[in-house]
TORTOR-946310 format. One record per residue: residue in one letter; x, y, z of N, C-alpha, C in turn. Coordinates in pm, whole numbers, plus 50000, padded with zeros to 5 digits. Layout:
BEGIN
aXYZXYZXYZ/...
// end
This chain:
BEGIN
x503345398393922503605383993912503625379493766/x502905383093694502445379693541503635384493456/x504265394993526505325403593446506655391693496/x506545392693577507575377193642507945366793539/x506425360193523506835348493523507005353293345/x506535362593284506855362893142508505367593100/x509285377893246510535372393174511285361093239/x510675348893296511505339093305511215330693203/x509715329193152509365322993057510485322392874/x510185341292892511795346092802513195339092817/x513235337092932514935331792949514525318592934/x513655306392951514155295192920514015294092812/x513595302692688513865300592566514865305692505/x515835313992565517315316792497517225328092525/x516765338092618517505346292627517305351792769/x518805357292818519315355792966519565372392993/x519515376993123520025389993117520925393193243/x521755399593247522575401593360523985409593304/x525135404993225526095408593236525905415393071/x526775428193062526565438592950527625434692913/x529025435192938530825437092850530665422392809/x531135424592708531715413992634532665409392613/x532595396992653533825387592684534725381392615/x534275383792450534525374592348536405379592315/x537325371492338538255371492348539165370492443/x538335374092560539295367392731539185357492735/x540265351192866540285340892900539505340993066/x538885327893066537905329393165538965318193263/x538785320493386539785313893493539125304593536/x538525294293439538275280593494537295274693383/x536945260793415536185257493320534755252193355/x533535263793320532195258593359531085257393236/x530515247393257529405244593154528385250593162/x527325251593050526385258593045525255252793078/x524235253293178523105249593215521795253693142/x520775248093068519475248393052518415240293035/x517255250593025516095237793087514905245792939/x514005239892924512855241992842511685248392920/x511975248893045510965252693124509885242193152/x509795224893097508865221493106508745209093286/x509385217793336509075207093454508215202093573/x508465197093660507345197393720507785200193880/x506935194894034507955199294107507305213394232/x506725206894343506345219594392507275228494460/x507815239094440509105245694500510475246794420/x510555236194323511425237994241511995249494151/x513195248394116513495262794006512775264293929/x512585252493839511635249893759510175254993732/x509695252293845508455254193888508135274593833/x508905281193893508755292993831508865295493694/x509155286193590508825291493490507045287193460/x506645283893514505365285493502504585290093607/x503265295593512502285301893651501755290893731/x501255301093827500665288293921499455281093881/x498555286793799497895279793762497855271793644/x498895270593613499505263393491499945244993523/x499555234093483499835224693503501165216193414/x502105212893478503405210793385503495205293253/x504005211693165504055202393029503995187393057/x504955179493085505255168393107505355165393214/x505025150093293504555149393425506025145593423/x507185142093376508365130393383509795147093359/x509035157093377510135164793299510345169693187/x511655175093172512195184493009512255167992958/x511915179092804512375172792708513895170192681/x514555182392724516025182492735516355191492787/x517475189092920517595197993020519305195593065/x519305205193152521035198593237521685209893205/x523035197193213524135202793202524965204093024/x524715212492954524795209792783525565216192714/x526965213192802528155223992752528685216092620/x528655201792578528865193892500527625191392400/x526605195192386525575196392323525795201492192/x525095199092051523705191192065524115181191989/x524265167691929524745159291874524695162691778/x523865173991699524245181491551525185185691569/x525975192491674527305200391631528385187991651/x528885191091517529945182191532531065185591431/x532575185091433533295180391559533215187491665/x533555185491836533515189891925534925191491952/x535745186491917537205183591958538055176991857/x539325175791837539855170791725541765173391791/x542365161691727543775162591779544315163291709/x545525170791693546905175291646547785165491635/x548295159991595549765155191626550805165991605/x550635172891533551585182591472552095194191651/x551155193491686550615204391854551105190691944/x550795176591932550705169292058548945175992126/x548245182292064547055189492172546195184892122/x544835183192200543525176892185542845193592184/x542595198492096541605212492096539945208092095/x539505219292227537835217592218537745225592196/x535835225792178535165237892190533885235892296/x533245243292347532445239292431531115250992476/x529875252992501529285258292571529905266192705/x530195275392715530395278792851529805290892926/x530045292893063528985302093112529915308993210/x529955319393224530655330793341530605327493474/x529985320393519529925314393661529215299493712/x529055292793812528385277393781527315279393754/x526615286993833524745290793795524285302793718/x524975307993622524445317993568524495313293432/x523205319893385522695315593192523015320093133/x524345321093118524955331793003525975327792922/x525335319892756526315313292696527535320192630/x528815312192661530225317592617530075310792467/x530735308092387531345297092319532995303992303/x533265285392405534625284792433535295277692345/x536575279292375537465272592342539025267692412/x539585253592398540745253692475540995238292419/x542415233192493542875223892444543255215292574/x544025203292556544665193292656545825191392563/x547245195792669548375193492587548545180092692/x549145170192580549295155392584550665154292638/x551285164492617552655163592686553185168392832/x552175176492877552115186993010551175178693064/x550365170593029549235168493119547975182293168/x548175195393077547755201993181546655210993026/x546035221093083545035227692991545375243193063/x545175245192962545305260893026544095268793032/x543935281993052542735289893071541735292392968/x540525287892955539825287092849539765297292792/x539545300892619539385316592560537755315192537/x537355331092535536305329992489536035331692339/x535605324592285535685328092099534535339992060/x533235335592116531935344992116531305345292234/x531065356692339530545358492379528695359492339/x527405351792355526585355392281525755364992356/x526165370792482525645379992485524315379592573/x523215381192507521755378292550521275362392584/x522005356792481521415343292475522305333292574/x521315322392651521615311692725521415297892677/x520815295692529520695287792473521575278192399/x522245263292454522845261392432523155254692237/x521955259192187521925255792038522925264691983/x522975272692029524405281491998526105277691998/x525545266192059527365262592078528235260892008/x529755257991962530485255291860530675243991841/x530935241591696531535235891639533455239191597/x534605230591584535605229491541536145221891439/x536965228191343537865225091216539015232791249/x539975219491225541365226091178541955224891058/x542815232690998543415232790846544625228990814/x545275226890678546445220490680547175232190729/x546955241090775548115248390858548125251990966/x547505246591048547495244891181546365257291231/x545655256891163544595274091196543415268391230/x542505271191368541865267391430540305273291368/x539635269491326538405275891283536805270591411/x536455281691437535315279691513534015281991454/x532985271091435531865278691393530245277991507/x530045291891503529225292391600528025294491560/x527375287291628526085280991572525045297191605/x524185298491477523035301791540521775301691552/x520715306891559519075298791596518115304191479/x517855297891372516865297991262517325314091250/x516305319091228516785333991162516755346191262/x516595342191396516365354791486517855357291536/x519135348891528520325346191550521355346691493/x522415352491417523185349691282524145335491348/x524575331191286525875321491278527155329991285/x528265323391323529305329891320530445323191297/x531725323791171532785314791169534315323991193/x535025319491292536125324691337537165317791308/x538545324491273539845316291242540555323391352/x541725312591420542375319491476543755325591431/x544545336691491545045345891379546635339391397/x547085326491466548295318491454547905300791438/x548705296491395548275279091388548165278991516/x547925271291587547865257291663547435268791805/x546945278991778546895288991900545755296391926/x544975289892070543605294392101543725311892145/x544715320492183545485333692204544045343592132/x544005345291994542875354591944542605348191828/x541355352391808540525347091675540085357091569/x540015357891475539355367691410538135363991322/x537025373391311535675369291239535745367691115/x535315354891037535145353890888534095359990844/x532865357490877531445355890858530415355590934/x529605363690890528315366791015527275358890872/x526685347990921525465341590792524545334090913/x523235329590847522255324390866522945308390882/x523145299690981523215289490969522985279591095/x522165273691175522345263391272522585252391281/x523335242091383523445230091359524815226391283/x526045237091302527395234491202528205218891207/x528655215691082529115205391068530255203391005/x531365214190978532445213290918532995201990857/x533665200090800534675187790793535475191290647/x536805189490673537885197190628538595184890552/x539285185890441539625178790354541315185690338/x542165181590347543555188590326543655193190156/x543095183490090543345189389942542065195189885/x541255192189950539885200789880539785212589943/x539395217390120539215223190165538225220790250/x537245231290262536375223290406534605226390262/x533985213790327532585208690299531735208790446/x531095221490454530335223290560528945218690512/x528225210590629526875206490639526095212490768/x524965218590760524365230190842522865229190799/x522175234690883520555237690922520305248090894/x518925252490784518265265390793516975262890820/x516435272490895515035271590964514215283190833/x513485273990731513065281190594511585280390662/x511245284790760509735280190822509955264390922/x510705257790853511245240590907512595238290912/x513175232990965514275228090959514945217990851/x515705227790771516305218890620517295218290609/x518175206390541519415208290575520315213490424/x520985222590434521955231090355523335225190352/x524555228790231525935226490248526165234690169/x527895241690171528215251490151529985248890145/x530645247790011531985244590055533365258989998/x534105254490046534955264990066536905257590043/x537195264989994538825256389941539595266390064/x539665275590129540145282790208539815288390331/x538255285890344537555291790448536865306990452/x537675313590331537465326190380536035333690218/x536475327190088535285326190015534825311390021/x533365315390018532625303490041531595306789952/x530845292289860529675290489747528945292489819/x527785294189758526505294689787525595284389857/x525175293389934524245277190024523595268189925/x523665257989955522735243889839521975236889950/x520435235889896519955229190003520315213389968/x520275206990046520745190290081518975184590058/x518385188290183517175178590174516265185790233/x514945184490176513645191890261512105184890187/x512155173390264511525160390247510025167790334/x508825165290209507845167090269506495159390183/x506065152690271504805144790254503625146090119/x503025145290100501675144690015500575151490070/x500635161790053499745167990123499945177490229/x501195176090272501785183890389502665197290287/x502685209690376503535220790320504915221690412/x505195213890520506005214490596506685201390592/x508035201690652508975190790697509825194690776/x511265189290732512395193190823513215178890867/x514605180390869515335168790919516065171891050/x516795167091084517715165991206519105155291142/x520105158791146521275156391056522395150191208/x522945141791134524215136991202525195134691091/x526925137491086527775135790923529255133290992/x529585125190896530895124590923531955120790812/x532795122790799533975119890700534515104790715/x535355103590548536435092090603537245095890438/x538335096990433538825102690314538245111790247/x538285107890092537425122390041536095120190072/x535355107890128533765109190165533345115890259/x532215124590282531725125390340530125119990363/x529535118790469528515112190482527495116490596/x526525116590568525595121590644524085111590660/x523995111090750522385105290824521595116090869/x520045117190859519325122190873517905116390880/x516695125590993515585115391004514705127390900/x513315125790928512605134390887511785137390984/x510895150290955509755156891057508195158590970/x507425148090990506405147690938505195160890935/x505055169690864504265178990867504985188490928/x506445191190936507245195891021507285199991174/x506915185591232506435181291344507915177291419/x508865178891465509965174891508509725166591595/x508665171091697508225157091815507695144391734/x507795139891635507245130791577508835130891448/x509645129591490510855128691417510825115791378/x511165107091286511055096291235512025093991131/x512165078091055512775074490920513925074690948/x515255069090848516475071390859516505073590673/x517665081490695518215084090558519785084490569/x520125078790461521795079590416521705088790290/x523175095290267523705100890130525555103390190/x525825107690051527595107190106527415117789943/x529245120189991529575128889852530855123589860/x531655121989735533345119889690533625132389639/x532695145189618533985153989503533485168989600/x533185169289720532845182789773531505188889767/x530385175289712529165181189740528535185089570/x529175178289459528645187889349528115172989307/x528295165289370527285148389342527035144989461/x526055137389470525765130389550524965117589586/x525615109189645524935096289569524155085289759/x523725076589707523345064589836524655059389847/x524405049089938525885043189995526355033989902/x525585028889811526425024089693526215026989577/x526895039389579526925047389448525525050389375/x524245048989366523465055189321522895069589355/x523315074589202523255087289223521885094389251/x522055105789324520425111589404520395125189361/x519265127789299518705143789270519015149389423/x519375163489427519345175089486518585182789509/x517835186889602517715185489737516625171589717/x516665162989841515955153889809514555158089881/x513455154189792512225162889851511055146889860/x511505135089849510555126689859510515118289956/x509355114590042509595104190140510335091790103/x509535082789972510245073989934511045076989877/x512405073689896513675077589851514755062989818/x515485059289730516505053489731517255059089856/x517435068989913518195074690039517965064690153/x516815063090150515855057390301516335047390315/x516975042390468517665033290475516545026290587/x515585035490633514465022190744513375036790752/x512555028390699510745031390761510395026390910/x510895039291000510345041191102508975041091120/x508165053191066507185061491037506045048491052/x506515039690944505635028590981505345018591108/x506845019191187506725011591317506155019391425/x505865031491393505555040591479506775046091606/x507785045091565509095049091657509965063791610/x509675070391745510825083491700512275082691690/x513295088691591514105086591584515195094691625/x516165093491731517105107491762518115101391740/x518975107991654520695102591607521085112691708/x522275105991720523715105091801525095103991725/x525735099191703526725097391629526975089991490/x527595094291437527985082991320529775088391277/x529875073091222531455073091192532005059491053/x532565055791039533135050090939533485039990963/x533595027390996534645015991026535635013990938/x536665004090946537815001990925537735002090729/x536444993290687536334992490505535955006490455/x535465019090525534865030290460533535031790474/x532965018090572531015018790562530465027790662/x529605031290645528815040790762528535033790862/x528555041590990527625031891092527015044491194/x526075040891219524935053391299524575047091445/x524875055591551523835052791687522895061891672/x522235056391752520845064891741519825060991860/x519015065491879517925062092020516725061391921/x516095047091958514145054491869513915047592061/x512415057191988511315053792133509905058792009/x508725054892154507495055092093507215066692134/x507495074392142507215091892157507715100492232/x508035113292192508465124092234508355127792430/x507815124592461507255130892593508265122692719/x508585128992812509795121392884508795106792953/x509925096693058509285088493146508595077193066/x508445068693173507775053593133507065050693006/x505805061893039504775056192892505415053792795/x506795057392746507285056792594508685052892630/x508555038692683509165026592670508755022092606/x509845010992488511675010292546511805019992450/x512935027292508513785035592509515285022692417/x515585028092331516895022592316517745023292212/x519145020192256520015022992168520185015092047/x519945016091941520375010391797521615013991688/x522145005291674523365008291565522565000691437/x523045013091320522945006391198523895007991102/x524434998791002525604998190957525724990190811/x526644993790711526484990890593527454980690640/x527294969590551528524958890590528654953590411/x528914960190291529204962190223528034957890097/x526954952790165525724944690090524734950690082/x524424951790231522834957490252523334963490450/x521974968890510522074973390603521834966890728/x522534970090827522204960790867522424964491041/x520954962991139520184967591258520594959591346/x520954967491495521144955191592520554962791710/x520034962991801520274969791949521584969092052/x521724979192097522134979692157521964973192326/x521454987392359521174984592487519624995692523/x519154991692599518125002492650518535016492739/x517875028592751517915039292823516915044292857/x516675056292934515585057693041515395072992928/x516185080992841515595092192784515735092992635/x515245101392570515605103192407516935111092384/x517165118892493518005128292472519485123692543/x519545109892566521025104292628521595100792482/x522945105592539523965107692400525335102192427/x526245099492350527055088892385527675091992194/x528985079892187529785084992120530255070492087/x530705069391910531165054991849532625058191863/x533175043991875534715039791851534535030891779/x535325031691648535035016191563536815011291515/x536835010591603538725005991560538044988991474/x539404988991464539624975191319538674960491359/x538914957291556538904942191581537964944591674/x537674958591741536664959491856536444976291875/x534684969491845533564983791881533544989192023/x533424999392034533115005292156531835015392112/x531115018192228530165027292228529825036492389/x530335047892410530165051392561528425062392533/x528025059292687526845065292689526745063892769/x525615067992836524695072992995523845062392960/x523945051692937522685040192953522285037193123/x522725039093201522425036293364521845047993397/x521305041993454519855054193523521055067693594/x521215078093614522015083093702520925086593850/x521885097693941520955105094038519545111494019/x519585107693860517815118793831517455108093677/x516965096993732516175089493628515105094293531/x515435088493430513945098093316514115110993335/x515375113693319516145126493283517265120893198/x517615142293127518455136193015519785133093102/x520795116893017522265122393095521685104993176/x522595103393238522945093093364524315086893362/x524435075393413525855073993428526325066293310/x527895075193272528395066393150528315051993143/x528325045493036528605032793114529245027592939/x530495021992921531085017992762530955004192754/x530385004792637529854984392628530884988692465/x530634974292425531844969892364531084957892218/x531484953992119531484946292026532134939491926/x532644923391920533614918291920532844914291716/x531924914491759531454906791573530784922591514/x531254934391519531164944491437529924953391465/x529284948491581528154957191622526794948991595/x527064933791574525774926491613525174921491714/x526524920591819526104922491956527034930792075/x526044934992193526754941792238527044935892435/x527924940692453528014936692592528544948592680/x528834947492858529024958492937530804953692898/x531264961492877532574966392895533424969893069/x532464982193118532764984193233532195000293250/x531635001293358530835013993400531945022593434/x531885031693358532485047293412532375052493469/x531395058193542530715066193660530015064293703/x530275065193853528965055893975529015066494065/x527885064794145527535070794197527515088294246/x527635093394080527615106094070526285118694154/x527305127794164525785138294173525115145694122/x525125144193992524885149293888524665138093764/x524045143093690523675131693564524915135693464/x525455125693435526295124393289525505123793142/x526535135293041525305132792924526155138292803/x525645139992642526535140792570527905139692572/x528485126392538529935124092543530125125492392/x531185127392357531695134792225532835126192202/x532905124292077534355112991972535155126491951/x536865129292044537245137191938537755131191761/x538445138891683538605133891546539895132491578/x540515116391541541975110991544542485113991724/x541145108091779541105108091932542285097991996/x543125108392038544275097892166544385101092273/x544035089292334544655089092500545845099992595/x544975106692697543625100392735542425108792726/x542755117992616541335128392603540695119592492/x540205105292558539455102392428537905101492457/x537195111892547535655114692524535895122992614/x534455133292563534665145392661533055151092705/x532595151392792531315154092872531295162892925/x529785167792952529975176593093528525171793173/x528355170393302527325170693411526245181793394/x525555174193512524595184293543523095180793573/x522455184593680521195183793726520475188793623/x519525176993563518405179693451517095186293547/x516865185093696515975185293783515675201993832/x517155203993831517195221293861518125228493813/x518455242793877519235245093807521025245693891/x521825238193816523025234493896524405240093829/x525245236793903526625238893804527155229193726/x527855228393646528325216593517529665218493503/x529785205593523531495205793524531785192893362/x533185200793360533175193793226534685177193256/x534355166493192534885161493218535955158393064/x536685144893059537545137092964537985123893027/x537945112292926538285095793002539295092592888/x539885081092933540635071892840539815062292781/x540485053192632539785047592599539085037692665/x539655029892707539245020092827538445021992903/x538325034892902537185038693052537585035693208/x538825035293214539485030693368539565045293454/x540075056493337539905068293443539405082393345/x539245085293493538115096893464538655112093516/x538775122793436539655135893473538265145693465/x538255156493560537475164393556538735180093510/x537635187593454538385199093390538235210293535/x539745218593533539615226593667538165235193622/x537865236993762536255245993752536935261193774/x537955264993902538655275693914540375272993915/x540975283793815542425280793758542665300593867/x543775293193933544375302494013545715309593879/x546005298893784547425300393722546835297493575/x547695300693478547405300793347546995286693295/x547855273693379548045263193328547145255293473/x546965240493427546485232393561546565218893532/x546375210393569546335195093572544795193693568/x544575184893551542985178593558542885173193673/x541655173693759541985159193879540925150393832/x541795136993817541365126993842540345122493920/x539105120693880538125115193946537665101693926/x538425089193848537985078793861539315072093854/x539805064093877539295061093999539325068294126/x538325070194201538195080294306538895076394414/x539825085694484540935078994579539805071294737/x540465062594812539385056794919540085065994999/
// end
């Protein structure tokens, strides 16, 4: 029994066992997401339940910390998807797994041609083999020549990273390996005349954040650490990073980890770069030493730490003048369920002066994720704010609220998904996102262990396409699941 429960204990921390050949380069005949759990649940009889002994009482009475369905995971990897005009194609990348219930992460890849309506058979880019952990998943960049680059994430130092190009433009067909390096948490973002400025995670004992840029992809500088912010007295830290582009800027948000405590994640920080990372300054131009190592920082855009609220970013993006704007979830602590209400969504945003905080809306977990639209005259924001089938779990039903004065207030737009059987969760912005692959999800029971299906909506949120789960033929249509026929 003891021998039992120690290798299931093994698999909910990343590593899975069952299938030996390696897949990395087939195409898999359908499209399924990757399922995992932390093991911390609760539950007499449940899947769950076996990762602990019996005489073991559950981490958390409310559940994982983060569980489901996490083929779209983790809001560090980013981009997830990105469109062509040059193709007409919306290219992803995604978590994927060899069958609905088995733990065995792919990192996929595939597209939605805008002109066929249809997707074809997903490739596999990396098979990882042992691991079921979806921190592994990819990230995507494309180049001014239509060449698809994958970077696959991997886990502090027991894991390498991995970056793949594919060996024609605009064609998921075969990939070839750049680089086997130390890196988690990838963040590409590609510049047509500079090249690409990657932002990434190294686990140096803590989680710190690194960048590393490249005019071609194929030589790349030397890692530079970004930030590894640690206390008075403390030998540890660590951030958690969210970044995004808008011309030659790039820009990045990040919280901190007090004593390198991640369950006690806190603070917000801004920085950006104009020339590829060899300056780097606050959001209005004051310039910032490298790596930044102080709590108080010109960076620091809100003292959490002091309100006593944890901080989990989600997205960030640019509005129409070039300013940053961040979602994000704080709550009063790490641990799932009630006690650490409210739960809720916050946008914060430069509006060319100073910064400036609004709420959103409330949610039932830390780990519900959702995705900005900031067109010129009206905000959008989609997320799982509605409780789904498994409350105080990660995920519930989308639901896109909307903002007419720039994100100072917010209202319901219109609910996306009702009465699902499965919880909805990480929805993803593709880059130069058009209709109607403009967000892309996948399901999944945070409660046990289930299958995950991956979805895509229009902007509007009027309809809802699920990705085929089994492809009899190379090519397929999506079916439409919202509106759901009577």
């Amino acid at each position: 029994m003891l021998m039992v429960w120690l290798v299931l204990v093994l698999a909910s921390v990343g590593t899975a066992f069952g299938q030996d050949a390696d897949l990395s380069g087939q195409r898999v005949p359908g499209y399924k997401g990757i399922w995992f759990t932390l093991g911390q649940f609760y539950g007499k009889g449940s899947v769950q339940q076996a990762y602990l002994p019996a005489s073991r009482e559950p981490v958390f009475p409310y559940g994982d910390k983060y569980s489901g369905g996490l083929g779209t995971y983790t809001a560090k990897h980013t981009p997830l998807a990105i469109y062509s005009e040059q193709a007409d194609k919306t290219f992803f990348v995604y978590g994927g797994t060899t069958n609905a219930k088995e733990r065995h992460l792919l990192c996929m890849i595939s597209y939605y041609d805008h002109r066929t309506h249809q997707v074809p058979q997903p490739v596999v880019v990396h098979d990882k083999q042992t691991v079921n952990d979806p921190h592994d998943n990819p990230s995507l960049a494309i180049d001014k020549d239509g060449f698809l680059w994958v970077f696959v994430s991997g886990r502090a130092r027991a894991r390498p990273g991995f970056k793949y190009r594919s060996t024609q433009p605009w064609s998921i067909d075969s990939f070839e390996l750049i680089t086997t390096e130390e890196m988690t948490y990838p963040q590409p973002h590609y510049n047509r005349d500079r090249g690409f400025l990657h932002l990434f995670t190294k686990y140096t004992g803590v989680r710190e954040l690194y960048w590393e840029q490249s005019k071609d992809g194929i030589e790349w500088s030397k890692d530079q650490k970004l930030a590894g912010i640690r206390e008075a007295g403390d030998n540890r830290g660590g951030h958690y990073q969210t970044s995004a582009s808008h011309g030659d800027v790039v820009g990045t948000f990040f919280n901190r980890h007090p004593n390198g405590n991640v369950d006690q994640r806190t603070d917000l920080y801004y920085l950006q770069t104009s020339d590829q990372g060899r300056t780097w300054t606050t959001v209005d131009g004051q310039p910032l030493t490298i790596p930044l190592t102080e709590v108080e920082s010109p960076a620091r855009v809100i003292d959490y730490a002091s309100k006593r609220r944890n901080v989990y970013l989600k997205d960030m993006g640019f509005d129409n003048d070039g300013n940053p704007v961040l979602l994000y979830v704080t709550s009063a602590g790490h641990e799932p369920g009630p006690p650490n209400d409210p739960r809720e969504f916050c946008l914060t945003r430069w509006d060319g002066l100073a910064w400036q905080t609004s709420t959103l809306c409330a949610t039932d977990h830390n780990y519900d994720m959702g995705s900005l639209y900031l067109q010129p005259a009206h905000w959008r924001v989609l997320v799982p704010s509605a409780a789904g089938p498994q409350p105080y779990h990660g995920g519930g039903e989308m639901v896109l609220w909307h903002s007419e004065d720039q994100g100072a207030t917010w209202s319901v737009e219109r609910p996306v998904t009702q009465s699902s059987p499965r919880n909805h969760n990480y929805a993803r912005r593709p880059l130069r996102a058009k209709d109607p692959f403009y967000a892309f999800w996948a399901d999944g029971d945070p409660t046990e262990l289930s299958e995950s299906r991956l979805y895509f909506s229009d902007s509007d949120g009027k309809r809802v396409w699920q990705l085929p789960g089994t492809m009899q033929q190379p090519f397929a249509e999506p079916t439409l699941v919202v509106p759901r026929e009577r």
